[in-house]
MIZA-113789 format. One line per 5 residues: for each residue x, y, z of C-alpha. Coordinates in Angstrom, 1 decimal. Example, Ala and Ser with C-alpha at 12.3 -4.5 7.8 and 13.67 -1.06 7.14 Angstrom:
BEGIN
12.3 -4.5 7.8 ~ 13.7 -1.1 7.1
This chain:
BEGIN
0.0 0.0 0.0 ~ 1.0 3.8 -0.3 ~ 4.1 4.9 2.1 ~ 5.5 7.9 2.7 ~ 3.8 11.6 2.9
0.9 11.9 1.5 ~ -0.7 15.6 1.0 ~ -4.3 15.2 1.5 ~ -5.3 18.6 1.3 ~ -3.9 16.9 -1.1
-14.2 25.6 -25.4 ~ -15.8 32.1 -30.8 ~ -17.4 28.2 -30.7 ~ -21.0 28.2 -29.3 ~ -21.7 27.0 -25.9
-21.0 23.3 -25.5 ~ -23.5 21.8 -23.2 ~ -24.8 18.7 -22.2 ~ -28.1 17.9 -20.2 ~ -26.7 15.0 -17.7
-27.5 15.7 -14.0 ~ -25.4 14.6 -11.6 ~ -25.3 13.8 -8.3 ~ -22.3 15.7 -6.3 ~ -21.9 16.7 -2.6
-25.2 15.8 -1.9 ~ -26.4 18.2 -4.5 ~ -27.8 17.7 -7.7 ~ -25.7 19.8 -10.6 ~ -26.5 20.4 -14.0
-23.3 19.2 -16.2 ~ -25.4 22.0 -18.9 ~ -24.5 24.8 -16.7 ~ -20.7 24.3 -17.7 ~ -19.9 26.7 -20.3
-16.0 26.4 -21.0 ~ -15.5 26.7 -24.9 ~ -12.4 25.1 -24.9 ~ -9.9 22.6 -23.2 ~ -6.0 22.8 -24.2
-4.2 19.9 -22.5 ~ -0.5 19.6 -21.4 ~ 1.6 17.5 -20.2 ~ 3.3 13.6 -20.4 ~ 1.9 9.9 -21.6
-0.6 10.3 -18.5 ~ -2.6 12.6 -20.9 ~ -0.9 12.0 -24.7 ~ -3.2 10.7 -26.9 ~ -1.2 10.5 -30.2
1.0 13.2 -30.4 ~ 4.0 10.6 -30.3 ~ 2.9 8.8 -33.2 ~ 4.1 11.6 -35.0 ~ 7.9 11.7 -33.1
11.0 9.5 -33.8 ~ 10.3 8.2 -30.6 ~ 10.2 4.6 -29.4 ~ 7.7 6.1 -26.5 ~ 4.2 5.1 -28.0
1.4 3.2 -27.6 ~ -0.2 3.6 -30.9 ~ -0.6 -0.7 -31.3 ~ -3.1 -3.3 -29.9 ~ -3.4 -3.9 -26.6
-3.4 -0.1 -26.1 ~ -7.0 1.4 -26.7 ~ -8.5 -2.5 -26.2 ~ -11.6 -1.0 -24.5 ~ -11.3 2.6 -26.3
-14.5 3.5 -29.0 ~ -11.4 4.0 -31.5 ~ -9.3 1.3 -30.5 ~ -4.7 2.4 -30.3 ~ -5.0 5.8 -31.0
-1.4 6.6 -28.5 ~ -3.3 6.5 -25.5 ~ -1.5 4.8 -23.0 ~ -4.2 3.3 -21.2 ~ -6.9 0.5 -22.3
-9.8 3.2 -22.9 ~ -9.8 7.0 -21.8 ~ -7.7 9.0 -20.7 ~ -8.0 11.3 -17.3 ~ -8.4 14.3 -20.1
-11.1 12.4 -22.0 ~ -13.4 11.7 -19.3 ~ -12.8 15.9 -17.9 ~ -14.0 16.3 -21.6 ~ -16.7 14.2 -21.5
-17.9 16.0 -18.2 ~ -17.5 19.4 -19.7 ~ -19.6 18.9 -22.6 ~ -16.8 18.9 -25.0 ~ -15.0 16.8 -27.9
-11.8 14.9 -27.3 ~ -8.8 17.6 -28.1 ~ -7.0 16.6 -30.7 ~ -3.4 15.6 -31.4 ~ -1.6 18.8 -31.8
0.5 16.9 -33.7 ~ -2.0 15.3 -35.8 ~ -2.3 17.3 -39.4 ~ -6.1 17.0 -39.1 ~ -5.5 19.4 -36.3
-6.9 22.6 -38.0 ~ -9.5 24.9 -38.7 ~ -13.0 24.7 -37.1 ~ -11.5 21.5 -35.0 ~ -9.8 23.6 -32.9
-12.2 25.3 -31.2 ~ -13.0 22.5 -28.7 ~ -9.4 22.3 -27.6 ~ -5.9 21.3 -28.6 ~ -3.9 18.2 -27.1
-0.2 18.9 -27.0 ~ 0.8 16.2 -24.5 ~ 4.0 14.1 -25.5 ~ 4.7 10.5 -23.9 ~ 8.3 10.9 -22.3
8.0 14.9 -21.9 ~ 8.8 16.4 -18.6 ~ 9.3 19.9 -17.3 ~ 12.9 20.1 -17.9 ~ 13.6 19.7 -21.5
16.0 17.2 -21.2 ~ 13.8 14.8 -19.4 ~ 13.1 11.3 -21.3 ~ 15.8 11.9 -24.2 ~ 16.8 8.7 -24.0
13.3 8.1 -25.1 ~ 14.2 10.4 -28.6 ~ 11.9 13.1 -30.0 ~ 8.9 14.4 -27.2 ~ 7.6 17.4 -26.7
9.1 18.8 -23.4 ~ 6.7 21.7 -21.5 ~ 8.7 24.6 -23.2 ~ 8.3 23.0 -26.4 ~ 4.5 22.1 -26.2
3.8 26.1 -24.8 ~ 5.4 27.2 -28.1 ~ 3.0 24.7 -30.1 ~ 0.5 26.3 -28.0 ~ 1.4 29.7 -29.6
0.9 27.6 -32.8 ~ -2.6 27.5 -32.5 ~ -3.3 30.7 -31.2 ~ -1.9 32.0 -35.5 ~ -4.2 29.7 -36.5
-7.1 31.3 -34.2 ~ -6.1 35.1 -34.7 ~ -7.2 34.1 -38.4 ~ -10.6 32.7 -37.3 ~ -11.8 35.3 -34.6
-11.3 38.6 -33.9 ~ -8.8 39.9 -31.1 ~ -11.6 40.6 -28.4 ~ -13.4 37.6 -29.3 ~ -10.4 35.4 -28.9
-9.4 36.8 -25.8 ~ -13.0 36.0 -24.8 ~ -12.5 32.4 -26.2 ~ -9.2 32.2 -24.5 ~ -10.6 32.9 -21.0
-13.6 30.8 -20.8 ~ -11.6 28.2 -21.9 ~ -9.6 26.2 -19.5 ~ -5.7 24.5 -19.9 ~ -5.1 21.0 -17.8
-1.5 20.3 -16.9 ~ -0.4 17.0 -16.3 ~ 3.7 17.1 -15.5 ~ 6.6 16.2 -13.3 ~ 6.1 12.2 -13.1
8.8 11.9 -15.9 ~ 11.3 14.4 -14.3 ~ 11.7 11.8 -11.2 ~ 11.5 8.5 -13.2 ~ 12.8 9.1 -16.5
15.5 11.7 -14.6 ~ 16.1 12.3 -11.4 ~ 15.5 8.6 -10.7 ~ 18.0 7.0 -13.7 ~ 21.1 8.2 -12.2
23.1 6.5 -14.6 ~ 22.3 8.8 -17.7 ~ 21.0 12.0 -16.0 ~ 23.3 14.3 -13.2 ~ 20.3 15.7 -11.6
20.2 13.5 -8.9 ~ 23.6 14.3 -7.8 ~ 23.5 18.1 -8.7 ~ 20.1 18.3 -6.4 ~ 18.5 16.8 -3.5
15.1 16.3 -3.2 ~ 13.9 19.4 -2.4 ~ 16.4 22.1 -4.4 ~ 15.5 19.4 -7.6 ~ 11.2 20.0 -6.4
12.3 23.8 -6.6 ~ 14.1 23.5 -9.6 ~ 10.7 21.8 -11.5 ~ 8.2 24.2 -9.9 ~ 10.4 27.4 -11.2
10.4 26.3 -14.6 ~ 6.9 25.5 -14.5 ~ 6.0 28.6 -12.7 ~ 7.5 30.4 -15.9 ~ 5.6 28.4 -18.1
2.3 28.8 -17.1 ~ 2.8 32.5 -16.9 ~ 3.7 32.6 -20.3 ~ 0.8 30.6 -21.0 ~ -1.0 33.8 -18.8
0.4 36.2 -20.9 ~ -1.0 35.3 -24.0 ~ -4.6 34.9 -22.6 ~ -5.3 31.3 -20.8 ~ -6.8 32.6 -17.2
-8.2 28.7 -16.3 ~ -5.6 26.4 -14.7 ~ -5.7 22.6 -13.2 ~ -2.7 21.6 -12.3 ~ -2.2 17.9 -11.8
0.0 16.7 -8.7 ~ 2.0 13.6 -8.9 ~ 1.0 10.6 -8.1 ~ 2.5 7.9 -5.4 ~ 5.4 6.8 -8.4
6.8 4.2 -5.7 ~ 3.9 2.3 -6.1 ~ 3.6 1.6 -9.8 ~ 4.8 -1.8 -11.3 ~ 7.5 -0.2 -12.8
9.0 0.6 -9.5 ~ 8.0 -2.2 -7.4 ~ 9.5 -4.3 -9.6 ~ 12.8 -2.4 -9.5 ~ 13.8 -4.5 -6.7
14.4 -2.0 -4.8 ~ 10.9 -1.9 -3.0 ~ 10.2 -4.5 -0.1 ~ 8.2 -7.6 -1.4 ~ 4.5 -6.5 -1.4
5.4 -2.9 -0.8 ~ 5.7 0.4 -2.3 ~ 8.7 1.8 -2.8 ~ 8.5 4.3 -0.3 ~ 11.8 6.8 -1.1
10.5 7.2 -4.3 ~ 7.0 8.0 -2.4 ~ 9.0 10.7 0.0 ~ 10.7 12.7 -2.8 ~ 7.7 13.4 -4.3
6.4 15.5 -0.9 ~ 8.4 18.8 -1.8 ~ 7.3 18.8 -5.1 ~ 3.4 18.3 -4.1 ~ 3.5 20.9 -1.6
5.4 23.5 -3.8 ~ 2.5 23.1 -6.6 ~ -0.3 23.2 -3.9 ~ 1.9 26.2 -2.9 ~ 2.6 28.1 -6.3
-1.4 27.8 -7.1 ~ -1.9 30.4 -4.1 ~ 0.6 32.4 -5.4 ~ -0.5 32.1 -9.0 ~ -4.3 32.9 -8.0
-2.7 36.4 -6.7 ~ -2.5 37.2 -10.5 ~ -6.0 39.2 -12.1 ~ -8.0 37.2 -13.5 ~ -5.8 33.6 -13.0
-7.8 31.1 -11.3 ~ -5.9 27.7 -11.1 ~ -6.3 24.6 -9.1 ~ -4.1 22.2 -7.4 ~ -5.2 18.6 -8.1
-4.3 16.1 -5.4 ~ -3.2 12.9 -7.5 ~ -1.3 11.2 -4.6 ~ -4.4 11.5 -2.5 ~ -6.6 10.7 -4.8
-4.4 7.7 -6.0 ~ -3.4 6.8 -2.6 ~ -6.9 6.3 -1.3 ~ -7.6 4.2 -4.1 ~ -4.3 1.7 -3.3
-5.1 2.1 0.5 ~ -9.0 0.9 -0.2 ~ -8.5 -1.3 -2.9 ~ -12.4 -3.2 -2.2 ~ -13.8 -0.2 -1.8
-13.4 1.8 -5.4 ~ -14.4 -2.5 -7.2 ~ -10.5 -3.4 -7.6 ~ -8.7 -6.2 -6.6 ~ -5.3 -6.3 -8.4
-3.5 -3.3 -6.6 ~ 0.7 -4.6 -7.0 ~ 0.8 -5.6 -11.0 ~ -0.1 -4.0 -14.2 ~ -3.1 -5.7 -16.1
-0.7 -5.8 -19.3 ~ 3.7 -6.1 -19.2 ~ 6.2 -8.9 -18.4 ~ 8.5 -9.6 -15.6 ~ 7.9 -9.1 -11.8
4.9 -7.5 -11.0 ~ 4.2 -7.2 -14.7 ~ 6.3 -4.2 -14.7 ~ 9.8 -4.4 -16.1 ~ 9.1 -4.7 -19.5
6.0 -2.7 -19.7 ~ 2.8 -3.5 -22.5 ~ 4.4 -4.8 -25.9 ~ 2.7 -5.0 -29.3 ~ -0.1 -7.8 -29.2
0.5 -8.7 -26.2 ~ -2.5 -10.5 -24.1 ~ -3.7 -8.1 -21.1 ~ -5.8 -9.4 -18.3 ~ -9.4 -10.2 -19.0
-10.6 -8.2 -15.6 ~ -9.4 -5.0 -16.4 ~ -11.9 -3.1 -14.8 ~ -10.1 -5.0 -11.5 ~ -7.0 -3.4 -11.7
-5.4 -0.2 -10.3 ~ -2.0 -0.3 -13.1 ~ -2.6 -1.2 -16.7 ~ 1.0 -1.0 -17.6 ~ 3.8 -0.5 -16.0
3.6 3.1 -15.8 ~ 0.2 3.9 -16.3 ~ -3.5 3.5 -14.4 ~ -6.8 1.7 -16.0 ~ -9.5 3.5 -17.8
-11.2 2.6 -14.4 ~ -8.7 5.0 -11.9 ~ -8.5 7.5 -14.9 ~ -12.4 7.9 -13.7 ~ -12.1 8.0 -10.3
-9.4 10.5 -10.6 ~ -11.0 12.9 -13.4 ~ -14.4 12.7 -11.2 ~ -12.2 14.6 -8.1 ~ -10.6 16.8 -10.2
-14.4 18.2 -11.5 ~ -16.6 17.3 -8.2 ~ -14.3 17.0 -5.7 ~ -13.8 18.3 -2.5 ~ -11.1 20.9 -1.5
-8.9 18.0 -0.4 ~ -8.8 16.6 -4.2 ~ -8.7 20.1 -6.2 ~ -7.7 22.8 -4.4 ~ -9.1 25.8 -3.7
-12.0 25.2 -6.1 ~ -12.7 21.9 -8.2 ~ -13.4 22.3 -12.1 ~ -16.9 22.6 -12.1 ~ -16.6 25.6 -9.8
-14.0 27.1 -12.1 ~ -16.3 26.3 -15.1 ~ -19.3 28.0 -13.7 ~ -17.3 31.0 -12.9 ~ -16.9 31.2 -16.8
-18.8 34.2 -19.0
């Protein structure tokens, strides 16, 4: 089960709507009130979904079993079905963003939202090179600034600033920075250069910087993702560094400073007129589900549904390879990566949740606050 701290305070397009009602906090909420016009994801293979296909990179996931319960089968999604990003879609009324990378990625489609996640990519640029080609954080806010040439040409100024604010940007980053870098000691320096908590400072500067710049060019709606308990995915409990049945709980501490910063740097971005961003507690969120395995329907908690090796996690999911029939059943679908099932559980907090999963506000709060 989880070790280690655990932070538990830890869409011009017309209005997208759908006409669900929900139950949430006891109330019953409209999902039709939501009004964002767009969605512009960030971040790593948590949220990618097929900008690698388009890299000379060997991180991808664009073969079978990837997408085995997904309407479109592989698409680069690196999970069986959705992704955390699709389901947030899904709640918001809106289309799955597309591939920035993708050339269908033009015109009209844009409106609903761009996708410039990148399997491999961390918030330091040289994160994952040993992977090849990704798009880092720097490189995927200057894709970002892509788009926004192709928009000038389809709106005018005020009504793309209006599009731009009532439109919201989910960043998913950081896991890759400890285990493909910090944690591989053997091809990156940082882990000598940096201990845990000067490295946590390092990320959440560069990040800081980002998002600002993101800011400055008219993006006011921010959920930021936290990072997850990494010392308890197959990958590292198969490293054999982890006690037998347990997480890996160093890997579990590092993370702490890193957490707290972002929870931290949210308060100070919200300072900022007219940013509202959100903190979203993925260890807590992912921790309760490992701590109370029974509770959330799963009972495969310590291997991935799909990979090879101990605990199904040293060599993660190959082409064609068979994946467990009970998917639904298990926490890790690869080595690195949770089920559709936890990807639902987790995108549910980050919309409806309390302040102890999204913090201050969740995204339906953010999205209502949207003109």
């Amino acid at each position: 089960m989880v070790n280690g701290s655990c932070d538990r305070r830890l869409s011009f397009a017309s209005v997208m709507m759908t006409v669900v009602v929900i139950l949430s906090n006891s109330n019953l909420v409209a999902e039709s009130q939501m009004v964002a016009r767009g969605m512009f994801v960030f971040g790593d293979s948590l949220v990618d979904v097929g900008n690698n296909n388009f890299l000379s990179s060997i991180a991808k996931s664009n073969y079978f079993p990837y997408g085995i319960d997904f309407e479109f089968g592989p698409t680069g999604r690196f999970s069986n079905g959705k992704t955390f990003v699709d389901f947030i879609g899904r709640m918001l009324g809106l289309p799955y963003p597309l591939a920035f990378a993708d050339p269908g990625t033009n015109g009209v489609r844009l409106l609903g939202g761009v996708n410039y996640a990148s399997a491999a990519a961390g918030i330091l640029d040289e994160t994952g090179q040993h992977y090849g080609e990704r798009y880092s954080l720097s490189q995927q806010v200057l894709n970002f600034d892509s788009t926004l040439n192709q928009l000038r040409q389809m709106m005018s100024a005020s009504n793309l600033t209006k599009y731009l604010s009532n439109s919201i940007a989910i960043m998913v980053f950081g896991s890759n920075d400890y285990i493909n870098n910090y944690l591989m000691p053997s091809i990156y320096s940082s882990s000598f250069n940096y201990n845990p908590t000067q490295f946590a400072n390092l990320l959440l500067n560069h990040y800081a910087r980002q998002i600002l710049a993101l800011y400055s060019v008219g993006l006011r709606r921010f959920f930021l993702a936290g990072i997850g308990p990494l010392g308890c995915i197959p990958n590292q409990r198969a490293s054999g560094r982890a006690p037998p049945g347990r997480c890996y709980d160093y890997v579990n501490q590092i993370l702490g400073p890193y957490n707290e910063g972002l929870r931290s740097l949210v308060d100070q971005l919200n300072k900022r007129p007219g940013l509202m961003s959100a903190y979203g507690n993925t260890y807590g969120a992912v921790g309760d589900v490992l701590n109370n395995p029974a509770t959330f329907g799963f009972n495969v908690w310590d291997r991935a549904c799909c990979g090879i090796g101990r605990n199904q996690g040293q060599i993660t999911c190959l082409p064609f390879a068979i994946p467990c029939m009970n998917r639904n059943q298990y926490i890790f679908w690869d080595a690195f990566h949770p089920t559709e099932a936890v990807n639902g559980i987790l995108a549910r907090r980050a919309v409806y949740g309390s302040v102890l999963d999204c913090y201050p506000i969740n995204v339906l709060n953010m999205t209502l606050t949207l003109r």
